[in-house]
DRENROBA-922798 format. One record per residue (C-alpha): x, y, z. Coordinates in steps of 0.5 Angstrom, whole numbers, plus 500, padded with zeros to 3 digits. Layout:
BEGIN
XYZ...
***
This chain:
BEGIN
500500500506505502508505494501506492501512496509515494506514487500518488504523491509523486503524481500529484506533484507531477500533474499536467492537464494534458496528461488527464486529457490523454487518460480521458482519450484512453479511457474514451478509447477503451469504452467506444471500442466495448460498443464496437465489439457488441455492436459488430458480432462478425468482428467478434467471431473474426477474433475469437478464431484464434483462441476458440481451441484455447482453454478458458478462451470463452471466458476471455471473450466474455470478459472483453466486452463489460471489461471495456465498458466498465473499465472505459468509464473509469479510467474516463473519469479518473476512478480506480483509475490503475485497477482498471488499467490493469483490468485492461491488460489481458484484454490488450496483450490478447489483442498483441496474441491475436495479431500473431495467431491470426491474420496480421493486422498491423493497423490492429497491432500498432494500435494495441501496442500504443494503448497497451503502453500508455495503460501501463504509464497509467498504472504507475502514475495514477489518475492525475489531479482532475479526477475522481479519485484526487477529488474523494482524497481532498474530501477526507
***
């Protein structure tokens, strides 16, 4: 918990308007592509090919979608903000697998690599100052 709390504060030292805005856009990201996934059953099928002999990859494909939902508004409003980034990462380095397994799509890949590590830069800094989780803080 103590390094939870050092980096909280090393955050909020080091906070920057367009770094919120960026963890917005990751979050926007992360929620409008829950809403193109239930919304486009043929892409879903596409993408679960690759992992339908895997075990467990029934239950990874019905994680995907409220994972991204769920974890888009989160991360959008800056609540729980690394435990929603980190609830993101099977879902991202699944979508690096599948690149691999299936058809390369390098528009996909390059895509998934550059939110996968903008992710991990949000579970180390945090939510940032303009967030909920800085605003519930400042109330205690």
């Amino acid at each position: 918990m103590g390094l939870i709390k050092k980096l909280n504060k090393w955050a909020n030292a080091h906070t920057y308007l367009s770094l919120d805005l960026i963890r917005v856009l990751l979050g926007v990201v992360f929620f409008v592509k829950g809403i193109e996934f239930m919304s486009n059953y043929e892409e879903m099928e596409r993408l679960a090919k690759p992992f339908q002999d895997i075990p467990g990859g029934m239950i990874f494909l019905h994680y995907l979608i409220p994972a991204h939902f769920v974890g888009g508004i989160l991360i959008t409003v800056g609540l729980l903000t690394r435990w929603a980034a980190i609830a993101q990462l099977p879902i991202l380095f699944g979508a690096i697998l599948t690149n691999f397994l299936g058809v390369m799509n390098t528009n996909y890949l390059m895509l998934a690599i550059i939110v996968l590590i903008t992710s991990l830069f949000f579970i180390v800094y945090g939510s940032g100052r303009h967030s909920v989780d800085y605003y519930l803080k400042m109330q205690q």
